[in-house]
DRENTORKOL-3810 file (N, C-alpha, C; in nm, 4 decimals):
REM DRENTORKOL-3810
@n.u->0.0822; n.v->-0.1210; n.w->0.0000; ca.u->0.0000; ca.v->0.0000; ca.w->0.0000; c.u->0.0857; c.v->0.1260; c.w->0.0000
@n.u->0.1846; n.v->0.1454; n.w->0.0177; ca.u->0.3184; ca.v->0.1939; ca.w->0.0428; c.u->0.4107; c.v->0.2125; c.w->-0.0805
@n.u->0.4858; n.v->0.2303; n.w->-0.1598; ca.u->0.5376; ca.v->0.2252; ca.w->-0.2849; c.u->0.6609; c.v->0.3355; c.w->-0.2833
@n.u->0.7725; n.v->0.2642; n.w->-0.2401; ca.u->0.8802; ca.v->0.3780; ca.w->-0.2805; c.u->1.0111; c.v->0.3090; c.w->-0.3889
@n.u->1.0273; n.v->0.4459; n.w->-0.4500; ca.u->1.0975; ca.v->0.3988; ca.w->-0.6006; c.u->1.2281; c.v->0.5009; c.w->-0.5722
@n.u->1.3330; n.v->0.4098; n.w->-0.6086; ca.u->1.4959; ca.v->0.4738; ca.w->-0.5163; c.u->1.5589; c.v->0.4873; c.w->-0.6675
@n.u->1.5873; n.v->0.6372; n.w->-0.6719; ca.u->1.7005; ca.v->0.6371; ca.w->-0.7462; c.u->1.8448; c.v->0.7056; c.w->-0.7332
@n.u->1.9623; n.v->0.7094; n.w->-0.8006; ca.u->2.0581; ca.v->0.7808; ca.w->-0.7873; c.u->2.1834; c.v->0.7322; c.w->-0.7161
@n.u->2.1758; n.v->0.6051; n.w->-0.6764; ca.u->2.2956; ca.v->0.5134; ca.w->-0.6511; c.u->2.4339; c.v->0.5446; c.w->-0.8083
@n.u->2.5465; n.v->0.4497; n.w->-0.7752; ca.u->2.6269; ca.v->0.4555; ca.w->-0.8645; c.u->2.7710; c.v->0.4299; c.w->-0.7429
@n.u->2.8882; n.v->0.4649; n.w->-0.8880; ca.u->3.0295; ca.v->0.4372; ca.w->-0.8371; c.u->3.0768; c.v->0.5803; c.w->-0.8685
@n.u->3.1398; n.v->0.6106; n.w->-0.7103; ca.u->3.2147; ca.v->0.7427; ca.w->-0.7227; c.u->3.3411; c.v->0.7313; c.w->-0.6810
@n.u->3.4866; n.v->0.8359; n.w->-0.6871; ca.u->3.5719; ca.v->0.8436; ca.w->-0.6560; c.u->3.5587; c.v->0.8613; c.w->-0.4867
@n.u->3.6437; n.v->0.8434; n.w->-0.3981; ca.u->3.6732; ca.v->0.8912; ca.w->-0.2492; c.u->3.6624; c.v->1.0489; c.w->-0.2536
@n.u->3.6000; n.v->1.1048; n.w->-0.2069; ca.u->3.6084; ca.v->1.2843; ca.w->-0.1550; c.u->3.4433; c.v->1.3277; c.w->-0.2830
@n.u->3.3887; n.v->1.2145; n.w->-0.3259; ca.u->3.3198; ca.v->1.2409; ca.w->-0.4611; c.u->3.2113; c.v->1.2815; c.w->-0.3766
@n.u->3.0400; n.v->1.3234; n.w->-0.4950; ca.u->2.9395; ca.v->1.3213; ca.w->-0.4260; c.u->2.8349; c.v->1.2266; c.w->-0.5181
@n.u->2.7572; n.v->1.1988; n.w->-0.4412; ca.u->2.6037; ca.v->1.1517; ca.w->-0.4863; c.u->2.4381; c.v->1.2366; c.w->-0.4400
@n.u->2.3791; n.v->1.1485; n.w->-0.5032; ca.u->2.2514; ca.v->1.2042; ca.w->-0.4335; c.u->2.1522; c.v->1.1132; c.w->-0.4830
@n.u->2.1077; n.v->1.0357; n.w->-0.3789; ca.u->1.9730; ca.v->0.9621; ca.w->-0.3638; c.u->1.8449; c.v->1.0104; c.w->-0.3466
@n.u->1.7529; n.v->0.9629; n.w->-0.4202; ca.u->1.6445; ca.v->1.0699; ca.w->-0.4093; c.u->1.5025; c.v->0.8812; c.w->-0.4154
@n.u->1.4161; n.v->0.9012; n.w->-0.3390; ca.u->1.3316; ca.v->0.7944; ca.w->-0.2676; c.u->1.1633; c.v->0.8816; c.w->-0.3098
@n.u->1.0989; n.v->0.8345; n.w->-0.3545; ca.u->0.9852; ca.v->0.8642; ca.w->-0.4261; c.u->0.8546; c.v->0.8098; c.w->-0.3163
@n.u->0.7935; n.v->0.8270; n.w->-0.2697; ca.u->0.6920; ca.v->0.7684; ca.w->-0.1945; c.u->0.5830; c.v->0.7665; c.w->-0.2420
@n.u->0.4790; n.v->0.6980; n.w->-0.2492; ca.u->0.3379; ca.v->0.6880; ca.w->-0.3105; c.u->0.2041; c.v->0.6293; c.w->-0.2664
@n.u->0.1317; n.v->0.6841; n.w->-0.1612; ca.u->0.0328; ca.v->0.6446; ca.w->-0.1017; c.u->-0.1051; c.v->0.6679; c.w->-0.0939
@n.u->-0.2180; n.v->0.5829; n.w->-0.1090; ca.u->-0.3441; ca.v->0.7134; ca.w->-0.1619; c.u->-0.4441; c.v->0.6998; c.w->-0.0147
@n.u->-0.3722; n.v->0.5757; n.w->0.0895; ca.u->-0.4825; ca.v->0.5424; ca.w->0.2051; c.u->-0.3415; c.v->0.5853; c.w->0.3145
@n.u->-0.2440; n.v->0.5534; n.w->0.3203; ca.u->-0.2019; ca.v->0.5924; ca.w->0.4810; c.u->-0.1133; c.v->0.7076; c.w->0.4616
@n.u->-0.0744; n.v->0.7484; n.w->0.6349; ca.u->-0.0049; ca.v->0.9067; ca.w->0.6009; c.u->0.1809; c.v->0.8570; c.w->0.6037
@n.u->0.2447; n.v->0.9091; n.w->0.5363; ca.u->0.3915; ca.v->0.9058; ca.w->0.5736; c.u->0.4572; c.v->0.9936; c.w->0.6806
@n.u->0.4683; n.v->0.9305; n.w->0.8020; ca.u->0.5047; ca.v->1.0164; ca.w->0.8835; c.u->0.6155; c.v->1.0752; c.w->0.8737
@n.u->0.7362; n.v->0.9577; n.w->0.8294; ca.u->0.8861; ca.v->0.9765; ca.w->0.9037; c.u->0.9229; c.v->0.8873; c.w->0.7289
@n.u->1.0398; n.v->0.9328; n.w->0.6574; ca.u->1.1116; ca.v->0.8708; ca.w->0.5516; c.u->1.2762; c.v->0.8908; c.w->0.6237
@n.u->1.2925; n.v->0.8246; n.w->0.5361; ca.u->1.4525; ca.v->0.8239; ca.w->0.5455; c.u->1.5482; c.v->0.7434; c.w->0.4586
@n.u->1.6801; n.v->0.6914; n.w->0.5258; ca.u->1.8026; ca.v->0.5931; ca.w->0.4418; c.u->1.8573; c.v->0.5458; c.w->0.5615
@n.u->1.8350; n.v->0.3909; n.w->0.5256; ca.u->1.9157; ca.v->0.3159; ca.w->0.5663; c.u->2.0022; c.v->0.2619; c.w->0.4844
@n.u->2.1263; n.v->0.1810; n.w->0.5242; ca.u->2.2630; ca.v->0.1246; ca.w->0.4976; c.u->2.2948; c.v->-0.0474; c.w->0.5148
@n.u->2.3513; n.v->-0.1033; n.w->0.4387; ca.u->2.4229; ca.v->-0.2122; ca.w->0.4916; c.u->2.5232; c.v->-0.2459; c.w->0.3646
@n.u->2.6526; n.v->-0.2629; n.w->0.4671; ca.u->2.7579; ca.v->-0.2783; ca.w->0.3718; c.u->2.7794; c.v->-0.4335; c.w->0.4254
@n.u->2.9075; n.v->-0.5100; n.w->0.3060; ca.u->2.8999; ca.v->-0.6363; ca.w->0.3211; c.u->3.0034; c.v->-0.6892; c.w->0.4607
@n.u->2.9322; n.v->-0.7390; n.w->0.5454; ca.u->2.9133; ca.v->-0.8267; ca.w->0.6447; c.u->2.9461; c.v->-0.7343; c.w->0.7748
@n.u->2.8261; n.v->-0.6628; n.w->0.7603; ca.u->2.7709; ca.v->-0.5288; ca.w->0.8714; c.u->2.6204; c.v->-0.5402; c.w->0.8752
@n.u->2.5860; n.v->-0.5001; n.w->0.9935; ca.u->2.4821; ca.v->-0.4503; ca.w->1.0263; c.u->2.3585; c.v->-0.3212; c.w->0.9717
@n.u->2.2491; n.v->-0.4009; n.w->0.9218; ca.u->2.2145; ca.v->-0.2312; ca.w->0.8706; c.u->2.1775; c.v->-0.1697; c.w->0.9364
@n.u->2.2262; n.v->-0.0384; n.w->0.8973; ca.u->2.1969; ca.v->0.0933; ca.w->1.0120; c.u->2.1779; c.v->0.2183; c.w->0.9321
@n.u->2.1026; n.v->0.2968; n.w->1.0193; ca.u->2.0462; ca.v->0.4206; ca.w->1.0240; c.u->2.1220; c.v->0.5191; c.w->0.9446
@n.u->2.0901; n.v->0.5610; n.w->0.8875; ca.u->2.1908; ca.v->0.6982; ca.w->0.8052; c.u->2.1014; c.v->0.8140; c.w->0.8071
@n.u->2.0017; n.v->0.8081; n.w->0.8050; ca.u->1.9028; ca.v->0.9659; ca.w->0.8439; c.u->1.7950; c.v->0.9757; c.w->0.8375
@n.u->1.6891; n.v->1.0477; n.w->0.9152; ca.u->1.5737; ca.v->1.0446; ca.w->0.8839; c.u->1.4997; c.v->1.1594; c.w->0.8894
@n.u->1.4024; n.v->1.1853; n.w->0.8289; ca.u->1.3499; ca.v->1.3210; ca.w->0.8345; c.u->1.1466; c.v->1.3178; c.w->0.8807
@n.u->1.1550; n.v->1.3527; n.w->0.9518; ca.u->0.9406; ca.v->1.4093; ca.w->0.9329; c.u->0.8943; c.v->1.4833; c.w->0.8564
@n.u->0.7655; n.v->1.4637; n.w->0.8674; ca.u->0.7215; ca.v->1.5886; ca.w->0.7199; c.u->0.6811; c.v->1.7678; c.w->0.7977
@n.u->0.7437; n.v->1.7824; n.w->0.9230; ca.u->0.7887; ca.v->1.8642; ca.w->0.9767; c.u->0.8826; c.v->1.8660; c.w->0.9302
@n.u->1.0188; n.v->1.8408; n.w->0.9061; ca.u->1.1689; ca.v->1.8838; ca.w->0.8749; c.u->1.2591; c.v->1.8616; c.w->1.0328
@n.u->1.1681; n.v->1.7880; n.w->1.0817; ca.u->1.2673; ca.v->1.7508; ca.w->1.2225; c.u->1.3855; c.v->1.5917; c.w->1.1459
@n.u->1.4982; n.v->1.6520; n.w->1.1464; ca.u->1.6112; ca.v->1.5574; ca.w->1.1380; c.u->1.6810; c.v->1.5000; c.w->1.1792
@n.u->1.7078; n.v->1.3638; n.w->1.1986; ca.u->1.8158; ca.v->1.2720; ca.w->1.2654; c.u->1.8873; c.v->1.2235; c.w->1.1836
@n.u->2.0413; n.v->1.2460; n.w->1.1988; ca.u->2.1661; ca.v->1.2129; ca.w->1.1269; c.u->2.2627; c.v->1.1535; c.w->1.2137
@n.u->2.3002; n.v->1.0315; n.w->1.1477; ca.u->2.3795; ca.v->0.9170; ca.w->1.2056; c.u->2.5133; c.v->1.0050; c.w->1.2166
@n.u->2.5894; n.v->1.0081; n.w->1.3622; ca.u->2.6915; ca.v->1.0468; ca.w->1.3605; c.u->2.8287; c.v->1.0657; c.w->1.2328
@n.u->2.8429; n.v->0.8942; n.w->1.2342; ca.u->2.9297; ca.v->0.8738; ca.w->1.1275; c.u->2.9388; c.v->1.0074; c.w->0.9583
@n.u->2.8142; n.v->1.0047; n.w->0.9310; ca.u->2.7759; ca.v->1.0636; ca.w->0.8201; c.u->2.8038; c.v->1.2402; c.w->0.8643
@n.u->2.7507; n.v->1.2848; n.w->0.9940; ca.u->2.6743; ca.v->1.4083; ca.w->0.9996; c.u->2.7962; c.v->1.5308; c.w->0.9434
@n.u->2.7204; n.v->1.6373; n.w->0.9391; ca.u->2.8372; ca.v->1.7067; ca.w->0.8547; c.u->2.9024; c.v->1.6924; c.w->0.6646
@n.u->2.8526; n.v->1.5574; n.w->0.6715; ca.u->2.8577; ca.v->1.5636; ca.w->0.4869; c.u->2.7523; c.v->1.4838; c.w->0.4171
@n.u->2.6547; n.v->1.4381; n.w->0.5027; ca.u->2.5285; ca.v->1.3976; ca.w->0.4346; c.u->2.4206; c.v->1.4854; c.w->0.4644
@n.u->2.3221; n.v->1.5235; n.w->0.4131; ca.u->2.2192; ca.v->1.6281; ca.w->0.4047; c.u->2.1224; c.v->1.5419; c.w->0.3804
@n.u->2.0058; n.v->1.5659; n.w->0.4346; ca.u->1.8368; ca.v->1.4774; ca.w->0.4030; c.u->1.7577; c.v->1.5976; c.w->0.3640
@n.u->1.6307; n.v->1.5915; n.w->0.3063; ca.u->1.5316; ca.v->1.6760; ca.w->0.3083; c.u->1.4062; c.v->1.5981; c.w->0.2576
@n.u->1.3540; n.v->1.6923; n.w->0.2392; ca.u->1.2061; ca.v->1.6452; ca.w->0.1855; c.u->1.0977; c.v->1.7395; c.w->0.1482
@n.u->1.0636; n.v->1.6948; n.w->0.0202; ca.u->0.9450; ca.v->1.7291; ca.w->-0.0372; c.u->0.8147; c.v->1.6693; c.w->-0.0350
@n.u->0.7066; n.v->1.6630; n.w->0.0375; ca.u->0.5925; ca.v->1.6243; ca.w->0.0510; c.u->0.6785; c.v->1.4732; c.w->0.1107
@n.u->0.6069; n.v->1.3593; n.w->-0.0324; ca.u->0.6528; ca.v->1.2366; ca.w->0.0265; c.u->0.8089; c.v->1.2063; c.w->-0.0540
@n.u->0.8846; n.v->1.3128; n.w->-0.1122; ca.u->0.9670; ca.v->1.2489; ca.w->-0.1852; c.u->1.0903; c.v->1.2864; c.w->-0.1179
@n.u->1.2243; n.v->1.2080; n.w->-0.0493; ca.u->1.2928; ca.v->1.2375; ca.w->0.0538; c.u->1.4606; c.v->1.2432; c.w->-0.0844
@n.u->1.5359; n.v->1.2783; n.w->0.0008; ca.u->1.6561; ca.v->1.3538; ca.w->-0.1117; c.u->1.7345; c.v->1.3190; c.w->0.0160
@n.u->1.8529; n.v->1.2694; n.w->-0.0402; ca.u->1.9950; ca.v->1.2274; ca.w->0.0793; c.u->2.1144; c.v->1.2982; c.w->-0.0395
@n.u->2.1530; n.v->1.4102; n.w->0.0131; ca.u->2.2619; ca.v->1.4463; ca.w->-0.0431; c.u->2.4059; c.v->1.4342; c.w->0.0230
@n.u->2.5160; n.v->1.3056; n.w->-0.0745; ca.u->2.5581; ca.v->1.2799; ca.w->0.0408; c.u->2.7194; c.v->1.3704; c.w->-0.0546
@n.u->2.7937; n.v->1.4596; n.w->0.0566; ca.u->2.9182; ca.v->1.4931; ca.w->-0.0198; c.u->3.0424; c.v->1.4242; c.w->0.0560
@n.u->3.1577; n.v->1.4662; n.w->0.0127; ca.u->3.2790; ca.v->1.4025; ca.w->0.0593; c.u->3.3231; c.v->1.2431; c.w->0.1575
@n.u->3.2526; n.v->1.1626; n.w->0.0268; ca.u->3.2227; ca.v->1.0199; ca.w->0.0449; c.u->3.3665; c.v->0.9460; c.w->0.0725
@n.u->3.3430; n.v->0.8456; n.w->0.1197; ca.u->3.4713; ca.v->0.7683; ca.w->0.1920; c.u->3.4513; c.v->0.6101; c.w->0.1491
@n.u->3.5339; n.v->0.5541; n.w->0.1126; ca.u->3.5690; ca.v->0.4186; ca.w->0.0997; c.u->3.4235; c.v->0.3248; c.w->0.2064
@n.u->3.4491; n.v->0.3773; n.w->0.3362; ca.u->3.3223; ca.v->0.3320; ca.w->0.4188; c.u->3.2199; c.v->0.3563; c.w->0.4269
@n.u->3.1945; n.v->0.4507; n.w->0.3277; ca.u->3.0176; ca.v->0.4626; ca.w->0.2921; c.u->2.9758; c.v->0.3355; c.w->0.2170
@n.u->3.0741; n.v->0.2864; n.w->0.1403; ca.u->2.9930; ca.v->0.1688; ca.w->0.0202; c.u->2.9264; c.v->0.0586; c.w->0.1080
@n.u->2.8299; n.v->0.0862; n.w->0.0252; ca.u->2.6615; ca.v->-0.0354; ca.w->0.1120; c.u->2.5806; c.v->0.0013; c.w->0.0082
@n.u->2.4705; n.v->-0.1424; n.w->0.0598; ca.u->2.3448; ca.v->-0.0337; ca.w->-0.0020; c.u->2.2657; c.v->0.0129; c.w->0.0348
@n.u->2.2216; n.v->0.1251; n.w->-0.0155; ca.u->2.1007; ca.v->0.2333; ca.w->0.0623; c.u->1.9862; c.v->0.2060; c.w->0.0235
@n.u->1.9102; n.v->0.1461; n.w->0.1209; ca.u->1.7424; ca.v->0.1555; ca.w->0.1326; c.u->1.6683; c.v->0.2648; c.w->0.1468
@n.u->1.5727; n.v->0.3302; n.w->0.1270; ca.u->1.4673; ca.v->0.4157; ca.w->0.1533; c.u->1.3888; c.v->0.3573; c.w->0.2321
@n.u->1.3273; n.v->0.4216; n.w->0.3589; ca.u->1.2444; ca.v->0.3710; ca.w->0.4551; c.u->1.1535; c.v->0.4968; c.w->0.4623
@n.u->0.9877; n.v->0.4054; n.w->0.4984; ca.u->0.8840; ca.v->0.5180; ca.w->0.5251; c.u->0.8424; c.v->0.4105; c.w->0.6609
@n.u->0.7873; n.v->0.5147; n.w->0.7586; ca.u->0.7308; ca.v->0.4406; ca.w->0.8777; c.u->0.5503; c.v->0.5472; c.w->0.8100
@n.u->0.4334; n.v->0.4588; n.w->0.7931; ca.u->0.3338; ca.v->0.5004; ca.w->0.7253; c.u->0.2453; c.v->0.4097; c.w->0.7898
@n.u->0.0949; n.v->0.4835; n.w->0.7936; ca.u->0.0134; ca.v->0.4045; ca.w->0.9302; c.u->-0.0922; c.v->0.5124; c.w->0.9204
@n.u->-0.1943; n.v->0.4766; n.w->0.9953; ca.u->-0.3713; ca.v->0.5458; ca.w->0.9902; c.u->-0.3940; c.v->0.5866; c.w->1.1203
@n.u->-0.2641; n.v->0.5725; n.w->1.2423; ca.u->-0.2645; ca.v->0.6478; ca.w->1.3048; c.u->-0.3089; c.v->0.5007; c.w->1.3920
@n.u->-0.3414; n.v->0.4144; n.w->1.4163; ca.u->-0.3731; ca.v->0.3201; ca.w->1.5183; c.u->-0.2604; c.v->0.2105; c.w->1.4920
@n.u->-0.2012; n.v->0.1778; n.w->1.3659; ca.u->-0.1129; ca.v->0.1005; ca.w->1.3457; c.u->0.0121; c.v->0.1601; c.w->1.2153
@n.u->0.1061; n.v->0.1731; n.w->1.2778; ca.u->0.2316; ca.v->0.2102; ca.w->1.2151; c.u->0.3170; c.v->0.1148; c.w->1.1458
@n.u->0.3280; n.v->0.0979; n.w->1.0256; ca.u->0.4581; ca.v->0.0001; ca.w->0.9878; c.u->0.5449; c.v->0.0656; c.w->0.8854
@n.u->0.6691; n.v->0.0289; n.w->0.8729; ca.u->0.7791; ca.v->0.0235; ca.w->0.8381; c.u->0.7975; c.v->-0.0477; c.w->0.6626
@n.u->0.7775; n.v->0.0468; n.w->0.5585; ca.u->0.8302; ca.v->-0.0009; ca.w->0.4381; c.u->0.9333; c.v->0.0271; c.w->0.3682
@n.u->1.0118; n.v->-0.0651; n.w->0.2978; ca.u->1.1169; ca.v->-0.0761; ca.w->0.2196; c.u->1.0902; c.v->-0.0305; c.w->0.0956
@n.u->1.2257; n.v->0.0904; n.w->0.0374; ca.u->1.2551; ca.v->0.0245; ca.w->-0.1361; c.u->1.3502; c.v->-0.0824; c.w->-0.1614
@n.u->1.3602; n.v->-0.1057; n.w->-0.2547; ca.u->1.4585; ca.v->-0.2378; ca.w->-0.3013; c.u->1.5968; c.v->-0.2289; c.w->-0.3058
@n.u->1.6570; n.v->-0.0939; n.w->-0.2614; ca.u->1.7988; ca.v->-0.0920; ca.w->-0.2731; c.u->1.8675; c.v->-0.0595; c.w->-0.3649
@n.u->1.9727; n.v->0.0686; n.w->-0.3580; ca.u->2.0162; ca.v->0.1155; ca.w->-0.4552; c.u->2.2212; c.v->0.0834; c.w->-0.4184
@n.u->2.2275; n.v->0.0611; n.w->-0.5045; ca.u->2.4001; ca.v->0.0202; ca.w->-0.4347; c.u->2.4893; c.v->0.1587; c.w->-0.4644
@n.u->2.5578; n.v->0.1658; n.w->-0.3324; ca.u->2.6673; ca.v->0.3425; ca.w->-0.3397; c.u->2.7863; c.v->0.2759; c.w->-0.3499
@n.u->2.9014; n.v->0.3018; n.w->-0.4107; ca.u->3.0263; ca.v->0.2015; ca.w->-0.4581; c.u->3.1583; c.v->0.3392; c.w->-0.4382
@n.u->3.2150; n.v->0.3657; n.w->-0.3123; ca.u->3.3254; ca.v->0.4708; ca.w->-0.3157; c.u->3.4441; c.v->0.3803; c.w->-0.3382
@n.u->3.5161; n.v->0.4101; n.w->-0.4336; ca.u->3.6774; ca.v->0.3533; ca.w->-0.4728; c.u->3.7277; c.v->0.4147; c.w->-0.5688
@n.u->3.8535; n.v->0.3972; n.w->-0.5739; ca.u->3.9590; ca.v->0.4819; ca.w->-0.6639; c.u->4.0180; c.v->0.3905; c.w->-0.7703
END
């Protein structure tokens, strides 16, 4: 019921930039909270940022300072600059979306970020 479409992955140099941009599409529940999650190979996935449709933001330490989130209505934007060898994973788009009595948690399919020289 939920529908998000991830684009803007790729392979960049070390110090390079990207920008992921996560599409949301819902006609029955509200999107509260979007964001990006991470998992690189044989790690844990984790949190990289999240935003409300207030503009209240949470940014994973690691990142803060050269990744940027925002958002337009339901469509969320991760601008990430001066990328590092340890960013490469892949980035999910997450919506937490719900009618207000029950909240759940949907996935996009994953876009792969590739930093190397």
């Amino acid at each position: 019921q939920v529908q998000l479409v991830e684009s803007g992955g790729g392979l960049v140099q070390p110090g390079g930039s990207l920008r992921l941009s996560c599409a949301g599409s819902t006609s029955i529940f509200s999107i509260a909270v979007m964001g990006w999650y991470r998992q690189a190979p044989g790690k844990q996935r984790e949190l990289v940022a999240t935003i409300t449709r207030a503009g209240d933001t949470n940014i994973a330490n690691s990142v803060e300072g050269r990744f940027t989130i925002s958002r337009d209505k339901d469509t969320v934007t991760l601008q990430m600059n001066g990328l590092r060898s340890e960013d490469t994973a892949v980035y999910y788009c997450n919506a937490v979306a719900g009618d207000g009595s029950r909240w759940t948690h949907y996935w996009g399919q994953g876009t792969q970020v590739t930093v190397s020289s």
